[in-house]
N, C-alpha and C positions, 0 to 999 in steps of 0.2 A: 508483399504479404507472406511468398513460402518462406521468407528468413526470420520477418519474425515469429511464424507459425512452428518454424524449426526450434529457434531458442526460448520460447516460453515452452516447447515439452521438453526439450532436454533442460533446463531449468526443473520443471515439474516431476520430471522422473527422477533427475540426484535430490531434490526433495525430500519425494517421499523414498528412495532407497535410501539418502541418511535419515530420515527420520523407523525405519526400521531398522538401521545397525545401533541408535543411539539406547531405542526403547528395548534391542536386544541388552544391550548392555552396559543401561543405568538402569537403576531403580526409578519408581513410579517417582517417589519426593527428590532426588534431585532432578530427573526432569520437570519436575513440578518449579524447583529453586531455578533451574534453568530458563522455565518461560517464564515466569514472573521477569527474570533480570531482563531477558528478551523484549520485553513488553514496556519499557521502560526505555530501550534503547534506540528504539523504532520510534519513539516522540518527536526528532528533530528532524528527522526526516519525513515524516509524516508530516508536519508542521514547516515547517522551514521549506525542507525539501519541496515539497508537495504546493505549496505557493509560488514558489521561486522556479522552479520545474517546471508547474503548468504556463505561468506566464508566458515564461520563454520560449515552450511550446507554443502558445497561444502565439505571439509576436514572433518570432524568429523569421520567417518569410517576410515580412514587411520593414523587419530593420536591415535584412541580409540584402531586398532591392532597394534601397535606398542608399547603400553603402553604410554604414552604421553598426558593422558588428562590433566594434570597436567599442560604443557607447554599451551594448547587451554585455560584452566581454566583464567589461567594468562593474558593473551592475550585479552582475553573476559571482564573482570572486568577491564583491564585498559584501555579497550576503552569505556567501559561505563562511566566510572567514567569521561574520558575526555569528552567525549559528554553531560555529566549533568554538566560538569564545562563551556561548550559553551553554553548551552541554558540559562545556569545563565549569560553568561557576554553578551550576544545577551539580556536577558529581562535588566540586567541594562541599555543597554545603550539606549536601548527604553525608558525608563524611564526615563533617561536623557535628552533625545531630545525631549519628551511629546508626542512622536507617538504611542499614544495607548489612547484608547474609557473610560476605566475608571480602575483605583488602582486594583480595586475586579476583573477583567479581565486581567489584566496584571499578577498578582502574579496566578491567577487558571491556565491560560493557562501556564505558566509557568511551575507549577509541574504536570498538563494533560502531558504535554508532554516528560518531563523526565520519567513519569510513562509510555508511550507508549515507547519508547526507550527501556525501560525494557521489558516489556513486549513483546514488537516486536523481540528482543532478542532470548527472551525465547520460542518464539513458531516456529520460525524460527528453533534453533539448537533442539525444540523437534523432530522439524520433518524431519529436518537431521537424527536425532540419530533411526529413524524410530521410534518411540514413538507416535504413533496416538491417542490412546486412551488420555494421555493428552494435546496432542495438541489442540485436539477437544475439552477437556474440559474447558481447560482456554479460548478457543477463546469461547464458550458459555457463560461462566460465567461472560467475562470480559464484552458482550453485557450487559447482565444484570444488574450486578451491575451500569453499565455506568446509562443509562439510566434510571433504577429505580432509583439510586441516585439520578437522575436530577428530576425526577417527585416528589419526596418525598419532596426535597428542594421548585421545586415550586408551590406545594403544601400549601407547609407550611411558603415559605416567601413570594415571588414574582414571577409573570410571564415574568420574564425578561430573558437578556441575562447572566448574572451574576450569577443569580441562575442554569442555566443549568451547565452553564460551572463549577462552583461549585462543581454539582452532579458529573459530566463526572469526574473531580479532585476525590474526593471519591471514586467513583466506579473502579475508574483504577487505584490509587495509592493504592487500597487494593491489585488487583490481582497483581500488580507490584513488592509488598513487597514478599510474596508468591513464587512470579517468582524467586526471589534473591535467598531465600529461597532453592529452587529446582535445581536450574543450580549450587548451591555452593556445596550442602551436596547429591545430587543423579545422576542428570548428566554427571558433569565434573569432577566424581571420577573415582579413580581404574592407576593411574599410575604410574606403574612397574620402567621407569628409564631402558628401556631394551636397547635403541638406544642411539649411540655414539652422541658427542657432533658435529660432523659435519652432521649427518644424522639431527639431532635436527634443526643447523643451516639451513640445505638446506627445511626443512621443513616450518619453517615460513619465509624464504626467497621466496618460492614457493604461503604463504600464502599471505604475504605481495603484493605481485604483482597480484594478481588476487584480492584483497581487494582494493586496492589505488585504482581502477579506477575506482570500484562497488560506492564509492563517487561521480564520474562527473554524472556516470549512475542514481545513488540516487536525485542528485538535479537537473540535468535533469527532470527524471519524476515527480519530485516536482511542480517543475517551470509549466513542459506541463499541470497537470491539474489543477492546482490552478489559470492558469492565467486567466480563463473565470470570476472566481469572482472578481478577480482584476480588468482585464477590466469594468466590470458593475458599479464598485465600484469610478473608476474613470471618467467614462465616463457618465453612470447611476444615481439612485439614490441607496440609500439602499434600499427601497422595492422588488425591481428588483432582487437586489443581495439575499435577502431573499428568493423571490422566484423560483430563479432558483437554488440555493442552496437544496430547499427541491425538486425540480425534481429532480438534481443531486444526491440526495439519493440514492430515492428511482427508477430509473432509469440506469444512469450511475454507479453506484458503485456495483449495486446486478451486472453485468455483468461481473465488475472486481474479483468480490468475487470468482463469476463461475470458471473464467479461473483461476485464485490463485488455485482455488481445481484442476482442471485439474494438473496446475503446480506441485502442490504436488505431485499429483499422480507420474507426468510423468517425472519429474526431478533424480530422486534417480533412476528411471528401465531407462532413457538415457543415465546418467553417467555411469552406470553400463556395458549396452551393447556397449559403445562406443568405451569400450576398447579391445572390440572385432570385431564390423563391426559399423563407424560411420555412413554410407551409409544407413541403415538397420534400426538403431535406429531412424535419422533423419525420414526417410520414414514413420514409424507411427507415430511421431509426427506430420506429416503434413498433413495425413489422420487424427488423431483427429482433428488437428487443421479447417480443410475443415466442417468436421462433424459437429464441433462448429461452424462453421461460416452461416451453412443452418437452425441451432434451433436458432439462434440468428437473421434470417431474418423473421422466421415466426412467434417468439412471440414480432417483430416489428412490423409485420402486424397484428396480433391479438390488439395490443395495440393502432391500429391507428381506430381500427373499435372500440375498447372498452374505448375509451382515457378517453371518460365523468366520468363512470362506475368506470374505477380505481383512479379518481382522488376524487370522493364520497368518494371511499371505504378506501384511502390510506391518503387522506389530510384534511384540516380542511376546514370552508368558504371561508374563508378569500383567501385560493392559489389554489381555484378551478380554477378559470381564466386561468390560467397555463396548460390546463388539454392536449394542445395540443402538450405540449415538450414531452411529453410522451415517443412517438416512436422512434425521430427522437433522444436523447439522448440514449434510448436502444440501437438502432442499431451503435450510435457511440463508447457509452463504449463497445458493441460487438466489432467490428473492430479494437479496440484500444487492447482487451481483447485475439483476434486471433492474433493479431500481435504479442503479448510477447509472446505469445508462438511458436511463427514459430523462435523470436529472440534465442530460448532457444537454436539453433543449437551455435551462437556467444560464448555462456558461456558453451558449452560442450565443445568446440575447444580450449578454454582458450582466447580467441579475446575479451575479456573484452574492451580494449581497443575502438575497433570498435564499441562496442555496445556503450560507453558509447560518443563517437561521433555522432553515430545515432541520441540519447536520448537529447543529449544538441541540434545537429542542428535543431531537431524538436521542442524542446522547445522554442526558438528563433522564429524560424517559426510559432509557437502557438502565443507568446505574440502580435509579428507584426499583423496576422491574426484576431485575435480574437478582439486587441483594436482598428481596423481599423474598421473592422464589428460594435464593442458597438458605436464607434462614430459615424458612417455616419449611421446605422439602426437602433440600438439600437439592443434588446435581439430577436428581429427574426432575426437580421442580424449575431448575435453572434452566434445560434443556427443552421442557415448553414452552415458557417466555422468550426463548431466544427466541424458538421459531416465531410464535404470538407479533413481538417486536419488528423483526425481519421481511411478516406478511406485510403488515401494518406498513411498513417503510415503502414497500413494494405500491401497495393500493394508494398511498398517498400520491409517489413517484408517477400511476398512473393517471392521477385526476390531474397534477400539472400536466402531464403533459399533449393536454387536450390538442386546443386550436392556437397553433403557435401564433404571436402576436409579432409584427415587422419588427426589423429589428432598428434602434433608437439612429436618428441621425445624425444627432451630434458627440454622442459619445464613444460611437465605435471607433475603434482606432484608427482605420485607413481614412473615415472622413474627418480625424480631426485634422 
């Protein structure tokens, strides 16, 4: 737990220290043209990744004692390879239709994002395979290179959008290659061949269906938070979406980072004891979960007396103005951050399905909400609905996760 307590801060501090060199020096609209392209890039790994990742999380122990990494290995590499052949025919056809900001943005965000697929991969079944010391490391490392890439380049050519996203390309399709690297020749090794051809069969038939729907659930949550830059973007101008983009940093996302570490932690010791009392497991997850949810109102309030103060020390001139999303995006990525994990009862039960209905109706719910708000208010109107949405996601998250129910007999994976 200290390692990867270790690499999700030093992740979170090169963060938000590039996301304060960037906002020194870009303007608000191309960081605006910046997260937009950002936001787009992050789909295949949210989706793809985020499916494929959690399975193997999910399973990686049960195929690893049975001798069968072999079969996960396989399985892994031809979903990635399909998911880097979709982002290639997703950027042609944008390129086709002319829906994109300019050539050098289109091809970066491009391989940014097959590099995060990879990479999202790889840190996802490190930390299945309880491997924390590299988990932590690459998600430190890949901060760095991201970002210092991107300072180097605009540095040395321009302060634009183009030059970031450049860097972000460099810095991540280094740690991506690397990832390849690792998940081929030291993870997904070691198998025996000890289990018959139907135990084999009922195993990725087990994997298959707890994967297909982590997809609805992936672009789901894709959709719920990328839609507020959308809205800005259509209803807005790009300044706006610049600037709320870099609250969203450094605000909303250090929140999500939090609860990902919790998740970590609390994912692999729920699975575990579920299959002894889900009742019991569930229970401390929603004491941490509560726990989180009282430091996450009080470094909302701290942020709302300190908002001027962190907006000095965290942003450039230019998106001080801003200084007053501060809290009110904390406490929504909080709420948003408490809820995934109160959902973690849905994907211990194997209810994937449920969740990933949850995920899509609120994202629907999001887009409705949020471009109703940019257009009749514009980004304070957008900026309560997010919270509104985010509580709402929260209070739902807490009526599932009432009285856990056994979990199913014949579909869990170890009894098929």
């Amino acid at each position: 737990m200290l390692w990867v307590l270790v690499g999700s801060v030093v992740a979170m501090g090169v963060a938000l220290a590039g996301t304060r060199f960037l906002t020194t020096f870009v303007t608000p609209a191309e960081y605006g043209r910046l997260a937009l392209m950002v936001s787009f890039a992050v789909l295949f790994d949210q989706v793809v990744g985020h499916a494929i990742g959690g399975a193997a999380m999910r399973f990686y122990s049960i195929y690893r004692s049975e001798g069968l990494l072999g079969d996960l290995r396989r399985v892994v590499f031809r979903s990635l390879l399909q998911g880097a052949a979709a982002c290639l025919a997703s950027a042609a056809l944008l390129g086709v239709a002319g829906m994109y900001p300019s050539v050098v943005l289109l091809f970066a965000s491009t391989g940014f994002s097959i590099a995060l697929l990879v990479s999202g991969v790889g840190v996802r079944l490190a930390e299945g395979a309880r491997r924390r010391r590299v988990s932590a490391t690459f998600r430190g490392v890949f901060e760095i290179l991201r970002f210092g890439s991107a300072a180097l380049i605009i540095v040395l050519v321009e302060a634009d959008a183009e030059s970031a996203m450049t860097g972000f390309l460099v810095g991540a399709g280094t740690v991506a290659l690397v990832h390849w690297f690792y998940l081929r020749y030291r993870l997904l090794v070691g198998d025996h061949n000890s289990a018959s051809a139907r135990r084999r069969a009922q195993l990725m038939a087990s994997f298959r269906k707890y994967a297909m729907p982590l997809l609805l659930v992936g672009f789901g949550t894709w959709v719920y938070l990328m839609s507020p830059l959308w809205a800005l973007g259509w209803f807005g101008d790009i300044t706006e979406v610049g600037k709320y983009g870099a609250y969203h940093q450094l605000a909303f996302v250090p929140m999500l980072v939090v609860s990902g570490l919790l998740l970590t932690f609390l994912a692999p010791i729920v699975y575990e004891n579920a299959l002894k009392s889900i009742h019991t497991a569930m229970q401390g997850a929603l004491r941490l979960a509560m726990v989180s949810f009282v430091m996450v109102t009080f470094i909302a309030a701290f942020a709302f007396f300190e908002q001027r103060f962190l907006a000095t020390l965290l942003l450039g001139d230019s998106f001080r103005d801003g200084s007053w999303m501060f809290p009110w995006l904390i406490l929504a990525g909080g709420c948003y951050g408490v809820g995934q994990q109160l959902l973690l009862k849905l994907r211990t039960e194997m209810k994937v399905l449920q969740l990933a209905a949850i995920q899509l109706g609120f994202a629907a719910a999001a887009v409705a909400a949020y471009s109703l708000a940019a257009w009749q208010f514009g980004v304070e109107g957008l900026i309560v609905a997010v919270v509104l949405v985010n509580a709402t996601l929260l209070l739902v998250s807490l009526l599932i996760s009432g009285t856990p129910r056994p979990l199913p007999e014949v579909d869990h994976p170890i009894d098929a």
